[in-house]
C-alpha positions as CSV (number, residue, x, y, z in Angstrom):
1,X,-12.9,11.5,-15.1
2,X,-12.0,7.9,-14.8
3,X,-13.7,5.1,-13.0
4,X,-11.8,3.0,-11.0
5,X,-12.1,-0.1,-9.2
6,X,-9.1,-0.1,-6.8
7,X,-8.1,-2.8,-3.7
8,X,-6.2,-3.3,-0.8
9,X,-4.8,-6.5,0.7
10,X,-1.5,-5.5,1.3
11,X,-2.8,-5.0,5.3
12,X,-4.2,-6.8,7.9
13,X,-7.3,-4.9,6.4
14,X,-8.2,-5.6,3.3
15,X,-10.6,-3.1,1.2
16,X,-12.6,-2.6,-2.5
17,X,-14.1,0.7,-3.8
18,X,-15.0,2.3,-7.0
19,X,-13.8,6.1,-7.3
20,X,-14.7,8.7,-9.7
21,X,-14.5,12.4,-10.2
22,X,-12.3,12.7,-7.0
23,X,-14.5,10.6,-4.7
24,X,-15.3,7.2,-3.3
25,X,-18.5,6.2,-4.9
26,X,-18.8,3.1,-2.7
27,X,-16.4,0.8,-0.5
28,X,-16.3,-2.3,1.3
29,X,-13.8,-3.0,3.8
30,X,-12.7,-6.4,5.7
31,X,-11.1,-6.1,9.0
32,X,-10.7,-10.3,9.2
33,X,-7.1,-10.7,8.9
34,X,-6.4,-13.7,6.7
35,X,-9.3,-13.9,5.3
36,X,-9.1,-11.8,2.1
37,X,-8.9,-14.6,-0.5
38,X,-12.4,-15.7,0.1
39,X,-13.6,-12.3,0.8
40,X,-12.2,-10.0,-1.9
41,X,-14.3,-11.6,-5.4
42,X,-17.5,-11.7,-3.5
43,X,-16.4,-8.2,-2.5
44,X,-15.7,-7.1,-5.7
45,X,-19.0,-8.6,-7.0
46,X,-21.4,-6.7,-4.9
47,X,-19.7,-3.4,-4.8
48,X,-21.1,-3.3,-8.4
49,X,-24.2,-5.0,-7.9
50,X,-24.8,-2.4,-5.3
51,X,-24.2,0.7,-7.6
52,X,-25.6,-1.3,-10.9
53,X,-22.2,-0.6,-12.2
54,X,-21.1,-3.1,-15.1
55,X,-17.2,-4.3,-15.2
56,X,-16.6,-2.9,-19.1
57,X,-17.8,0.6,-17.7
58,X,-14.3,0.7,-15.0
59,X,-11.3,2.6,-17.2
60,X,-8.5,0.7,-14.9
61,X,-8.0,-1.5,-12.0
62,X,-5.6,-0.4,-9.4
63,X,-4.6,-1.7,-6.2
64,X,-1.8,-1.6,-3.3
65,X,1.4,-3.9,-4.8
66,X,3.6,-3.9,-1.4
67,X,5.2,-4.1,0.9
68,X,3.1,-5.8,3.0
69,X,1.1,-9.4,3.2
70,X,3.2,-12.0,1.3
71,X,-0.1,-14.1,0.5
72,X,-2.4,-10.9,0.9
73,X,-0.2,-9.3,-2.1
74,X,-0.2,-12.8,-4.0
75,X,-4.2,-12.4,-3.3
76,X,-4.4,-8.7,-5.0
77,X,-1.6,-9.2,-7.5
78,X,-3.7,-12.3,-9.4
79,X,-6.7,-10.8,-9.3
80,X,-6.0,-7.6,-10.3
81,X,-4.0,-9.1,-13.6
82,X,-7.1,-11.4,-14.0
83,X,-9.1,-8.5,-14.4
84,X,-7.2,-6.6,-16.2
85,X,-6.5,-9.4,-18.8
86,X,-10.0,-10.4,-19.6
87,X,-11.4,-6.7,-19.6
88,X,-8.5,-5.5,-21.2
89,X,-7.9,-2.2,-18.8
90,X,-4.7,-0.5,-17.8
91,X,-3.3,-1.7,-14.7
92,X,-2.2,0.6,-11.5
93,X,0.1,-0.2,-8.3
94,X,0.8,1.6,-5.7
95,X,3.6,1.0,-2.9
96,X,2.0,0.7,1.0
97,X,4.8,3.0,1.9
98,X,4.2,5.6,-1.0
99,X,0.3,5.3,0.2
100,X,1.6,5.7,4.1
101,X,3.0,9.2,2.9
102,X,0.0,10.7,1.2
103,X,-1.7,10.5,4.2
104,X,0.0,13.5,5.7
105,X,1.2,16.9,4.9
106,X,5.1,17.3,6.2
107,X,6.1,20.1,7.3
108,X,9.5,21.7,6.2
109,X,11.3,20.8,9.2
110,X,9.7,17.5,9.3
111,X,10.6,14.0,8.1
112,X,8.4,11.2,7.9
113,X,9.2,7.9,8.0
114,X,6.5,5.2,6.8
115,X,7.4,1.3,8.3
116,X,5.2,-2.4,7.8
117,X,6.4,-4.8,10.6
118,X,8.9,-7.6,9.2
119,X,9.5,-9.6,11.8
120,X,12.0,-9.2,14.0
121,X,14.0,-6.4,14.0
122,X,13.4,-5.8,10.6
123,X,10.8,-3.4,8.7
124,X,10.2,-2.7,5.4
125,X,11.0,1.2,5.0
126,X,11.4,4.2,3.7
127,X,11.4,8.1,4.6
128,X,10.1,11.3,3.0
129,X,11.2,15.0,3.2
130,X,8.6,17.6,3.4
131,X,8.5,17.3,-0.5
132,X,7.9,13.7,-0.5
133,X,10.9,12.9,-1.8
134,X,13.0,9.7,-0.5
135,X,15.3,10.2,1.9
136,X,15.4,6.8,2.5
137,X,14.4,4.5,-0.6
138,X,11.7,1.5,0.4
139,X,13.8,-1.5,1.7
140,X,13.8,-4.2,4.1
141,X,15.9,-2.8,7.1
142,X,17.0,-4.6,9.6
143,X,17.0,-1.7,12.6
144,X,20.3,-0.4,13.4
145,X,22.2,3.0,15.0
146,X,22.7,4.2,11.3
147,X,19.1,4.3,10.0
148,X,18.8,8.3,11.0
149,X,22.7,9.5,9.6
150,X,21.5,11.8,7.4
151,X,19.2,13.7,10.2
152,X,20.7,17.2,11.2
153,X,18.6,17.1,14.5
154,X,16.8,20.2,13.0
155,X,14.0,18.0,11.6
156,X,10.9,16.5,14.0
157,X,10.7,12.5,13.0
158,X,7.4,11.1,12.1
159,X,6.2,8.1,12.2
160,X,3.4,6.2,10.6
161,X,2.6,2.4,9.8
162,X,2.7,-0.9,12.0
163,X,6.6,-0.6,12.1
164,X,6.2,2.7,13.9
165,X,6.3,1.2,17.8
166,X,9.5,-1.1,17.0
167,X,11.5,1.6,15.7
168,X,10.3,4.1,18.4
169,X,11.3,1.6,20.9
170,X,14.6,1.4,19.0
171,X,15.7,5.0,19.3
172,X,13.9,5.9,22.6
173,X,16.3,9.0,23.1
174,X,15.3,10.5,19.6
175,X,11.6,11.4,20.8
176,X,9.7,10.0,17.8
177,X,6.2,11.2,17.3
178,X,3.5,8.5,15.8
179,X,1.3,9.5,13.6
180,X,-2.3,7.6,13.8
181,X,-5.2,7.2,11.2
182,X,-7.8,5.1,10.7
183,X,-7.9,2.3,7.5
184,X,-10.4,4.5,5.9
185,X,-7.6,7.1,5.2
186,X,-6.1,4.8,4.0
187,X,-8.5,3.5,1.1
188,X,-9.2,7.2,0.7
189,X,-5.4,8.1,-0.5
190,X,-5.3,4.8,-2.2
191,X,-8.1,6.2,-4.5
192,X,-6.8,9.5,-5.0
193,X,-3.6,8.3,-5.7
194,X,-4.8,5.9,-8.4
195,X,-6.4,8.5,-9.8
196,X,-3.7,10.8,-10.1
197,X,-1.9,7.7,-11.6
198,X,-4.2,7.0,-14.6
199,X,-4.5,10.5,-15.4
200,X,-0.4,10.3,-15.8
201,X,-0.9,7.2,-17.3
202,X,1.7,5.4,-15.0
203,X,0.0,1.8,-15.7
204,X,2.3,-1.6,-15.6
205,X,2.7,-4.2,-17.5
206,X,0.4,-6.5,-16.6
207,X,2.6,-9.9,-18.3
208,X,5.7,-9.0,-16.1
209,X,4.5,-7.0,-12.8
210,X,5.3,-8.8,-9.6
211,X,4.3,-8.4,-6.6
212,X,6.8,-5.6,-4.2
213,X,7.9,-8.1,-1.6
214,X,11.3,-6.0,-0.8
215,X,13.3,-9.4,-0.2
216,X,13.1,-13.0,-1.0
217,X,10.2,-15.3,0.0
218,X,11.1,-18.9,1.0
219,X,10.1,-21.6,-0.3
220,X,10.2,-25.5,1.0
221,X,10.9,-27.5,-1.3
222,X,8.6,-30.6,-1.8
223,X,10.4,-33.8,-1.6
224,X,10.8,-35.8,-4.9
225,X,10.6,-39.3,-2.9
């Protein structure tokens, strides 16, 4: 089985573990919002220092691409390709949302809808039948009456992610249920998932891979005088 080192800074949380033969061999996690960039290489340092693991000995870096953080997924994104270009490993990304999803079994009459706060009243979204599969691609969604069309009013709604109280306050009549967990879930499914990911060998192009932002980030432009 593969050994991975994959990361997190997609989240207020941010975390680092190595994972092998379908478990977390070790983990560190940082619940310091904005503080990942000077957190994550020291991290990352003694994760393997700790388990007198060596950096040729990991088969592929993977970590969570977005939706999420703009700077926490600028964070992850360059130094998962710096890795990945001086050891050169396969590279793995996830989407928050995708990860969001794995942390639940849905039922058959069930749909779950995983959300990250965008400001506003918008979230980045998407939503999941019982077999995982999109109901609703990820997208920034700016809430509205038509987000639920498709739903028959056969199906409980769940909800899970940071987005979860602004669109429950949005539909108050549709009786949403939230679904909690803890960040260690989290890292957890992230690991599995990566896993699952190598062994498919779904790896990116490390050159060209951007981070998942889901709509265009703003940038001021300096003044030329």
């Amino acid at each position: 089985m593969p050994l991975l080192l994959c990361l997190d800074t997609s989240n207020e949380n941010a975390a680092v573990c190595l994972h092998k033969d379908g478990k977390i061999i070790a983990q560190k996690i940082n619940a310091t919002p904005r503080e990942h960039a000077k957190w994550l290489h020291i991290a990352m340092q003694e994760l393997l220092q700790n388990t007198n693991g060596k950096w040729q000995e990991i088969d592929a870096f993977a970590f969570v691409n977005g939706p999420g953080s703009y700077t926490g997924l600028r964070i992850g994104l360059s130094s998962i390709k710096g890795l990945c270009f001086a050891l050169q490993k396969p590279l793995i990304a996830l989407n928050t949302l995708d990860v969001f999803a794995n942390l639940f079994t849905i039922q058959q009459n069930e749909m779950l809808v995983t959300s990250i706060d965008a400001r506003r009243s918008e979230v980045f979204i998407a939503i999941y039948n019982y077999k995982k599969e999109y109901l609703l691609k990820p997208q920034a969604f700016i809430l509205n009456e038509n987000l639920f069309h498709f739903n028959d009013n056969k199906h409980n709604i769940l909800c899970v992610g940071n987005g979860t109280k602004k669109i429950i306050d949005f539909f108050p009549s549709l009786h949403l249920q939230e679904q909690l967990f803890n960040y260690e879930q989290f890292v957890i499914t992230m690991a599995k998932m990566s896993e699952q990911y190598y062994l498919q060998k779904q790896f990116c192009d490390v050159n060209t891979l951007e981070s998942f932002y889901l709509k265009e980030t703003f940038i001021n432009p300096i003044s030329s005088k």
